[in-house]
C-alpha positions as CSV (number, residue, x, y, z in Angstrom):
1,X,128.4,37.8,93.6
2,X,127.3,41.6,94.0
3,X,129.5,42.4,90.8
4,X,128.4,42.9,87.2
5,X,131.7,41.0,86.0
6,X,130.9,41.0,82.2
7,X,130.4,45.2,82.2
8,X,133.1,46.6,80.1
9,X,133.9,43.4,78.4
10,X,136.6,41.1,79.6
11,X,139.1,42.1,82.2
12,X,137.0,45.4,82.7
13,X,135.7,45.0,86.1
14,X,138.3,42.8,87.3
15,X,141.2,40.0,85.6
16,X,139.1,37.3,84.0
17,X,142.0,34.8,85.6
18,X,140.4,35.1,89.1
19,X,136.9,34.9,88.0
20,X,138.0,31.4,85.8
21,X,139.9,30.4,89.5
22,X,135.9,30.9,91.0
23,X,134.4,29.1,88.4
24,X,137.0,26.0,89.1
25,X,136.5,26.1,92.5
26,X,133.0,25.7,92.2
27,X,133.2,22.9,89.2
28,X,136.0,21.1,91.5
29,X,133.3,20.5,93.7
30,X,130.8,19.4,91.0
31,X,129.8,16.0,91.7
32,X,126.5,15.7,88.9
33,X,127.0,12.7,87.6
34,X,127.7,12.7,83.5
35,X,127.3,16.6,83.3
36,X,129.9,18.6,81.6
37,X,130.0,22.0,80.1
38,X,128.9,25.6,81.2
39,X,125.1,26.8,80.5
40,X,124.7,30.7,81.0
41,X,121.1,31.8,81.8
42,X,120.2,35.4,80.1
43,X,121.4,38.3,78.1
44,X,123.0,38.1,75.0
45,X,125.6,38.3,72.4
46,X,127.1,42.0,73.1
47,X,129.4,41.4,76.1
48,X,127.5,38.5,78.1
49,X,128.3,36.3,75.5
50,X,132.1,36.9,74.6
51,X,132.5,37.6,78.3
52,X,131.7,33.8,79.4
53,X,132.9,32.6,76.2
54,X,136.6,33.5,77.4
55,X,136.0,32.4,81.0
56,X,135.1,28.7,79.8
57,X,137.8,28.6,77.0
58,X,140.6,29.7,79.9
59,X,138.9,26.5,82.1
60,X,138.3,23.9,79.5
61,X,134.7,24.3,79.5
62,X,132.3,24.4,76.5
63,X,129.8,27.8,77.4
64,X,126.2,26.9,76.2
65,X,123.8,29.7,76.5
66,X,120.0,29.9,77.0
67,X,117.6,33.2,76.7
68,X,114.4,34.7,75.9
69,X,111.2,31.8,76.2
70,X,113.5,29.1,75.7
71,X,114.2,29.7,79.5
72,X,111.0,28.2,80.9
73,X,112.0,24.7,78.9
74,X,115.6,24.2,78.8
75,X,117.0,21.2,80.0
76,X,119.5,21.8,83.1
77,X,120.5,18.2,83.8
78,X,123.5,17.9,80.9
79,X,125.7,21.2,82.9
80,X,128.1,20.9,85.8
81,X,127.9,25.0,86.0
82,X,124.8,27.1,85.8
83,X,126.1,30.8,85.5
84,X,123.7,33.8,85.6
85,X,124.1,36.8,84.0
86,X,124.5,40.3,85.1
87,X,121.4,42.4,85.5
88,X,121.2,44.9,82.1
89,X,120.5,47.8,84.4
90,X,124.3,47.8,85.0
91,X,125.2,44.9,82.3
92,X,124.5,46.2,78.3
93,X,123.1,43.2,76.9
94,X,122.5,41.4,80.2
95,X,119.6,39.7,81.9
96,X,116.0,41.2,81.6
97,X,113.0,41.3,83.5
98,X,111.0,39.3,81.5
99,X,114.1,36.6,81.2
100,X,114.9,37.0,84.7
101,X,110.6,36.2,85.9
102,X,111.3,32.8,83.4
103,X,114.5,32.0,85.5
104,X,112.7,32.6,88.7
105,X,109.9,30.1,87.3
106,X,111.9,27.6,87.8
107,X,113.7,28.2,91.1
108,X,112.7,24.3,91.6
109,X,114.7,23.6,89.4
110,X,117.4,25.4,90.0
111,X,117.7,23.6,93.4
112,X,117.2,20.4,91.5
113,X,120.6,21.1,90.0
114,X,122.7,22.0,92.9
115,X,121.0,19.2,95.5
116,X,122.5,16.7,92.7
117,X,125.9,17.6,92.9
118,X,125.8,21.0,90.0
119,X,127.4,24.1,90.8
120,X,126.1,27.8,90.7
121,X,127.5,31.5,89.5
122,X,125.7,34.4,89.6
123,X,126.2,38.3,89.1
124,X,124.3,41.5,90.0
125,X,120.3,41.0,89.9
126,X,119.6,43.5,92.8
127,X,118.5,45.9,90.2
128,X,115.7,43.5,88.6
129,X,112.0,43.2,89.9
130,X,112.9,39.9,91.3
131,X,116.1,39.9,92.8
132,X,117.9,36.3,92.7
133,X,114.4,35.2,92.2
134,X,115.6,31.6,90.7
135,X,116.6,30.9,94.6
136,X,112.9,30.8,95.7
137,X,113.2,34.7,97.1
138,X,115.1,33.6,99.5
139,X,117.4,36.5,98.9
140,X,116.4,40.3,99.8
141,X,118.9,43.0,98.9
142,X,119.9,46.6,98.6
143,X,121.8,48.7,96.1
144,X,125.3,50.2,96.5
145,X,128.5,51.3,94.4
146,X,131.8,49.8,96.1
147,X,134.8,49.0,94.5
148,X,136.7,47.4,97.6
149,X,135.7,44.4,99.2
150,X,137.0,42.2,101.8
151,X,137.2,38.6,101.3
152,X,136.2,36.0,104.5
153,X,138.0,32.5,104.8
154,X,135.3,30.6,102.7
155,X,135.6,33.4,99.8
156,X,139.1,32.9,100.0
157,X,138.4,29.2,99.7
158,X,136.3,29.6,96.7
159,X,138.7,31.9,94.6
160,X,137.7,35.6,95.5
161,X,140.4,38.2,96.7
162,X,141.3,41.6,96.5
163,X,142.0,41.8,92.7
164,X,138.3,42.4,92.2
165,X,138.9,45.9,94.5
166,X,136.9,47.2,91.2
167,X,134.7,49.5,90.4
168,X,132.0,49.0,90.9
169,X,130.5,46.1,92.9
170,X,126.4,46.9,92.8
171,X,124.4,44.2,95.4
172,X,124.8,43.9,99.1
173,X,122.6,41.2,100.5
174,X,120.4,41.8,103.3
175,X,118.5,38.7,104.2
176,X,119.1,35.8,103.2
177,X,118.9,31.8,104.2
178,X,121.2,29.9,107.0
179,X,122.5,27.4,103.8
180,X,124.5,30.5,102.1
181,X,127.4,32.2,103.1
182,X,129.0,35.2,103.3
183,X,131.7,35.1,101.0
184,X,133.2,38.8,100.8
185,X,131.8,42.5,102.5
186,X,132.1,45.4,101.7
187,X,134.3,47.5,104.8
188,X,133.9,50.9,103.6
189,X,129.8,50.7,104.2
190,X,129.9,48.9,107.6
191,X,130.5,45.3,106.5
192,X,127.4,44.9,104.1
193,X,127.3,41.6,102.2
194,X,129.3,41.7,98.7
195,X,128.9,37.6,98.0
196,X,127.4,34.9,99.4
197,X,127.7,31.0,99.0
198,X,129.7,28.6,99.6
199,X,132.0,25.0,98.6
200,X,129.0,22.5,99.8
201,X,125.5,24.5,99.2
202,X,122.2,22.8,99.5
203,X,119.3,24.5,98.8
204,X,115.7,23.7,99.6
205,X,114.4,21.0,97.1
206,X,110.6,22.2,94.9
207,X,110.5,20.1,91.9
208,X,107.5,19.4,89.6
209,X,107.6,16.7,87.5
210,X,107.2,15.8,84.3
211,X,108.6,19.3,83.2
212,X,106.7,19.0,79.8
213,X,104.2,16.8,78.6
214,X,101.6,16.6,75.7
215,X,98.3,15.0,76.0
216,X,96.2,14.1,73.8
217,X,92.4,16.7,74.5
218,X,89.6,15.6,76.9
219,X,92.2,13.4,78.8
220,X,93.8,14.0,82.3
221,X,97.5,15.1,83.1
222,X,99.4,14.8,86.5
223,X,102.2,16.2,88.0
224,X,103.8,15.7,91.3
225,X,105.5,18.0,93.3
226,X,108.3,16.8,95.6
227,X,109.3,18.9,98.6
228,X,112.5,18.4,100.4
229,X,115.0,20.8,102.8
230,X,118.7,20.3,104.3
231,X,119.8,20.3,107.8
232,X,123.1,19.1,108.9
233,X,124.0,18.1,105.3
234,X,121.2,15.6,105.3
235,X,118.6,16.6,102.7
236,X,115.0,15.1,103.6
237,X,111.5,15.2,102.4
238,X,109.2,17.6,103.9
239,X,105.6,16.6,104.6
240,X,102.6,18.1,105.5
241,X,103.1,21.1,103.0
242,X,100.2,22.7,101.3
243,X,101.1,23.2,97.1
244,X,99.3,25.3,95.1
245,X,98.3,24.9,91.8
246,X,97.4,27.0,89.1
247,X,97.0,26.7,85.6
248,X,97.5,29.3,82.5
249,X,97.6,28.9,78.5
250,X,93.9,27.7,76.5
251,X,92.9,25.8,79.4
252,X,92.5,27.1,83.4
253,X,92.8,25.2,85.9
254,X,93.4,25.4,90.1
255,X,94.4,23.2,93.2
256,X,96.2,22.4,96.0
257,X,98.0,19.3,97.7
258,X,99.5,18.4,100.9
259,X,102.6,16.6,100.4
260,X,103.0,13.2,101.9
261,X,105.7,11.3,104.0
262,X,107.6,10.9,101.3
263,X,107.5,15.1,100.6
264,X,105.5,14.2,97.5
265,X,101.8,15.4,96.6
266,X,100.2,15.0,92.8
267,X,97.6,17.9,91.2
268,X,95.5,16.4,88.2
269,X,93.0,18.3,85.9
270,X,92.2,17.6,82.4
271,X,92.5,19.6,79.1
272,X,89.5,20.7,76.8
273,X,91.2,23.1,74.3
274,X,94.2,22.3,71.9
275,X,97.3,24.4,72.8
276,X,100.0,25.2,75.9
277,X,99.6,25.8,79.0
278,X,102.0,26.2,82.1
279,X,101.2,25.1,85.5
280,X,102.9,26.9,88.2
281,X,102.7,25.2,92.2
282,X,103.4,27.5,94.7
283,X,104.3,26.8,98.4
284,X,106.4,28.1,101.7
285,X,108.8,25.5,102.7
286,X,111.3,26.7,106.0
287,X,109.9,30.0,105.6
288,X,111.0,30.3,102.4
289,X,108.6,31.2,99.1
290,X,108.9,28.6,96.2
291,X,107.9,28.0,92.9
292,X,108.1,25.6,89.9
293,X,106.8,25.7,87.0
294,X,105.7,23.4,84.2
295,X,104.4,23.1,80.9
296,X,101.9,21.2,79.4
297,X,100.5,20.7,75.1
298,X,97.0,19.6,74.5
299,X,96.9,17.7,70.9
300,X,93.7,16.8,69.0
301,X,94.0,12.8,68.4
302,X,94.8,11.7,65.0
303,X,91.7,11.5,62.4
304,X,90.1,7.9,61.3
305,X,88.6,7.0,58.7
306,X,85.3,6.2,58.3
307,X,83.2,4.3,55.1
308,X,81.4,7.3,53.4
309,X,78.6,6.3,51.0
310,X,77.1,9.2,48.4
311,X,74.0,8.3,47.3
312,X,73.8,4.7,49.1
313,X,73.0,1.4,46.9
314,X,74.4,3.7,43.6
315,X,77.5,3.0,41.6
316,X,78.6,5.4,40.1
317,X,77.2,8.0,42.6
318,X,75.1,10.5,40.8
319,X,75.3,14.1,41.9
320,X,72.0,16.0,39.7
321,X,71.9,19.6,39.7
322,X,68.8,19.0,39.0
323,X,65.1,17.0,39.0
324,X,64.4,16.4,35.5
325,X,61.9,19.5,34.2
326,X,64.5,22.1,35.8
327,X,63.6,22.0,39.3
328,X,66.3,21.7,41.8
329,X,65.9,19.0,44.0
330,X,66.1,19.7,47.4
331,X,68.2,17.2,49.2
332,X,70.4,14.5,48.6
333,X,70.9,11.1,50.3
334,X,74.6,9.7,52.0
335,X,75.7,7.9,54.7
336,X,78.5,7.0,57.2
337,X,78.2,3.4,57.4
338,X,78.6,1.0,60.5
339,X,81.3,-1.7,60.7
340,X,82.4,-4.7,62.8
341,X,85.0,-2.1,64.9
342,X,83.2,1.3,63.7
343,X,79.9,2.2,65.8
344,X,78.0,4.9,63.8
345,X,76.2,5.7,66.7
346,X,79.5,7.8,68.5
347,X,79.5,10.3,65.8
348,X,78.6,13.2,67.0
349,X,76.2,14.4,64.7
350,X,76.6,18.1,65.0
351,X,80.1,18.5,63.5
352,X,79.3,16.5,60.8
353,X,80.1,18.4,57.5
354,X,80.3,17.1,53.7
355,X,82.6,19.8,51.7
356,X,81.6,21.9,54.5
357,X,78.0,21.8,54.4
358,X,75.9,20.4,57.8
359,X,73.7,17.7,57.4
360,X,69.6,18.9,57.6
361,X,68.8,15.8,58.9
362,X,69.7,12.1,59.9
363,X,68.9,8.6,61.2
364,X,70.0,5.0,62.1
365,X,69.5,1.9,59.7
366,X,71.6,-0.4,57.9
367,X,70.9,1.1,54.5
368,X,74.4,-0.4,52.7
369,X,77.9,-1.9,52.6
370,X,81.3,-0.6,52.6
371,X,83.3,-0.2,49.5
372,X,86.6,-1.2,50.2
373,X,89.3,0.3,50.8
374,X,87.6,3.7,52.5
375,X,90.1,5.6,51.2
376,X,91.9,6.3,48.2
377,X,88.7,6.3,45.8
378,X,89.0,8.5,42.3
379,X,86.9,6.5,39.8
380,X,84.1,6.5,39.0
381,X,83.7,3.1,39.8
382,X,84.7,3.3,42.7
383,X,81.9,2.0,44.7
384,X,79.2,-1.1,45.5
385,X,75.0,-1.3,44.7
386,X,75.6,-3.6,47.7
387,X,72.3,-3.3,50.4
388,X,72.5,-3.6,53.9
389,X,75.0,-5.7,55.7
390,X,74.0,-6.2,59.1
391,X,75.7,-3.1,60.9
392,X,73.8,0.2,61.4
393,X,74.6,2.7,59.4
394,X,74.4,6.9,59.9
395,X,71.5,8.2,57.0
396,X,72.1,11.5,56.5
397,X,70.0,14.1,54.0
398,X,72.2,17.3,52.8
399,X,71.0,20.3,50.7
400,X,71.6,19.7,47.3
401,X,72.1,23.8,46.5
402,X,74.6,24.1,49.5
403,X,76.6,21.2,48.4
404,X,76.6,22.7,44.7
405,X,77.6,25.7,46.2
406,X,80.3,24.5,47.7
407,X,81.6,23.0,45.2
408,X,81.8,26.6,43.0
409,X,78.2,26.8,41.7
410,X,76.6,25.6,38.2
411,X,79.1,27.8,36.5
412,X,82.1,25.6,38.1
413,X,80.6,22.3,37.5
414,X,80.6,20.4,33.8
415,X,78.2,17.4,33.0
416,X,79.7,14.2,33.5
417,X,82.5,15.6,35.5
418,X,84.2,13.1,38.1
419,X,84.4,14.7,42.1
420,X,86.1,13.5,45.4
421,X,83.4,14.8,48.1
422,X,84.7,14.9,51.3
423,X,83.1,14.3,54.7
424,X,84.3,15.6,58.1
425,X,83.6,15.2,61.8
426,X,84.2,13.9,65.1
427,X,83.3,11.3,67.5
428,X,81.4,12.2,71.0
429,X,85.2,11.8,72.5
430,X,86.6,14.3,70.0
431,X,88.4,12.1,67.6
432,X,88.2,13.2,64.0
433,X,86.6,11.2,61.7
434,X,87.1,12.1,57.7
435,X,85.5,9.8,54.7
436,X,85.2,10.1,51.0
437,X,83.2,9.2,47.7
438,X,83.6,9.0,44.1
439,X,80.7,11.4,42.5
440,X,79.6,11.7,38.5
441,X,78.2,15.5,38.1
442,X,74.5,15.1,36.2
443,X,73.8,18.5,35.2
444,X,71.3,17.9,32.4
445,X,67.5,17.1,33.6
């Protein structure tokens, strides 16, 4: 409807009984099964809010509303009405720009909800950059300022009359698809269309699924698209259309698919960097642009842990500051060491880091065995003399003045002082691996 209705605040462009009459019109023809409620897309709580608040309590319905980037997620199946907020241009408080291009992200959806039996109403968006964007831009329209309007026989049907002769009815509709409408015109500017819709709408089907998903990093993701359109009240897929695919957030990604005979097609690409993205497919279906939108987390597996030895074949571990005579010793022995399920040699030995500090250098034999369990160590005792035990083990040589400084320096350490040292890094698939050992400071030569 051409009208900002919530402008003013209730009954100010127009009695709130007649638009509650549309609104039960429309949900009389709901058919969704298990949906209930009202969800209202956009604005806020100034006189959107108490606005639609009154028109659900005068119907019976609970009003649920949605705004800002909780748009692009929100879950439309639970509602039996989707209402859309005036434009703020001519609606304080109402819907923005940036609200309106999330809305109009998800014009698949959108259809989704009305091909299964939902119901739609929506107020004056002419003045946004997308106009009535969430139909698929199906809908091109001009501006005006009318307060009389004519009612046709289906607007009748659906509730509107001549008590909305109010000033001031913004959006006449120019173009727009055979599956609408007209509902009301205005007949002091020739006609032009006021409303559009109708008891039994259908409109053409875009729908990407899953709508969100998270993956773990370095694996592939897929979503299908599945095109469909209505003719004689018969909906039906739609092959042979090309999608395209594009891919925002940490990761970017594009593609196209033609869609099958079953109006389905499937896009697949894989995720390298930990975050969000969204993937929006494009397409032209019956002339008419579409666009859905999905979104898409990229998690970092959980860690494992791996048998870390300090000082292999030593219990306790000693840690020396220094080589007897004062000297600082220059490196100092550990190793990440093989099981029968761990194989040492998928570490990938450039993210290895023990308190931070990379190892200088590295090699493969079986040099010692685990002390059991690998985690949890805090004595001193914590550990095993015990020699190789038949699995290969990662060697690995670390600066002994970068491991002291990491640790706070000389000044920080106290002879015969008992340390956790911890070891991080990942596998050559990106799994993180951490480890620990029990060390005894040695400070004195």
């Amino acid at each position: 409807m051409g009208i900002d209705a919530e402008d003013g605040g209730i009954g100010a462009h127009g009695p709130i009984n007649i638009y509650q009459g549309v609104a039960t019109n429309i949900l009389n023809q709901v058919t969704k099964p298990g949906a209930s409620g009202i969800l209202v897309i956009g604005g806020g709580s100034f006189q959107i809010q108490p606005w639609w608040q009154a028109l659900g309590a005068g119907i019976g319905q609970t009003v649920t509303f949605v705004s800002g980037a909780a748009i692009a997620t929100h879950n439309f199946a639970p509602y039996k009405l989707i209402g859309i907020a005036s434009d703020f241009l001519n609606t304080a408080g109402g819907m923005t720009n940036a609200d309106n291009d999330l809305l109009t992200a998800r014009a698949g959806d959108i259809a989704a909800h009305i091909n299964s039996g939902g119901g739609l109403l929506g107020f004056s968006s002419c003045a946004l950059t997308t106009p009535y964007g969430y139909l698929g831009g199906a809908v091109t329209c001009g501006v005006v300022g009318e307060d009389n309007i004519t009612p046709t026989a289906a607007g009748l049907a659906v509730g509107i009359t001549d008590a909305l002769d109010v000033c001031c009815w913004h959006d006449n509709y120019v173009t727009f698809p055979s599956f609408l409408g007209v509902l009301a015109t205005y007949p002091n500017v020739g006609g032009l269309v006021a409303a559009l819709g109708g008891a039994d709408v259908v409109v053409p089907g875009f729908v990407l699924t899953p709508p969100t998903a998270t993956n773990l990093v370095g694996t592939p993701h897929t979503v299908t698209i599945g095109v469909s359109q209505t003719t004689g009240g018969v909906t039906s897929p739609v092959p042979g259309v090309q999608v395209n695919f594009v891919v925002t957030g940490v990761n970017v990604a594009s593609g196209f698919c033609v869609t099958d005979p079953n109006g389905q097609c499937t896009f697949t690409y894989t995720g390298n960097t930990v975050g969000n993205d969204t993937i929006t497919a494009t397409a032209t279906v019956a002339g008419q642009p579409q666009t859905a939108t999905a979104t898409k987390t990229w998690t970092t597996p959980p860690s494992i842990t791996v048998p870390f030895d300090f000082h292999p074949t030593s219990c306790p571990n000693p840690l020396r500051t220094q080589e007897p005579g004062g000297s600082e010793k220059a490196v100092i022995p550990a190793a990440i060491l093989g099981t029968a399920t761990f194989d040492v040699t998928q570490v990938n030995l450039t993210t290895v880091r023990l308190e931070g500090v990379p190892a200088i250098r590295s090699s493969f034999e079986d040099v010692a065995t685990p002390f059991v369990p690998f985690s949890g160590k805090t004595a001193a005792t914590d550990c095993t003399t015990t020699g190789p035990d038949g699995f290969m083990d990662l060697t690995l040589k670390f600066n002994r003045q970068a491991v002291v400084n990491a640790l706070g320096g000389l000044s920080a350490l106290t002879d015969r002082q008992v340390l956790v040292l911890h070891l991080t890094g990942n596998l050559l698939d990106g799994t993180p691996i951490v480890g620990a050992d029990v060390v005894v400071i040695l400070k004195k030569p």
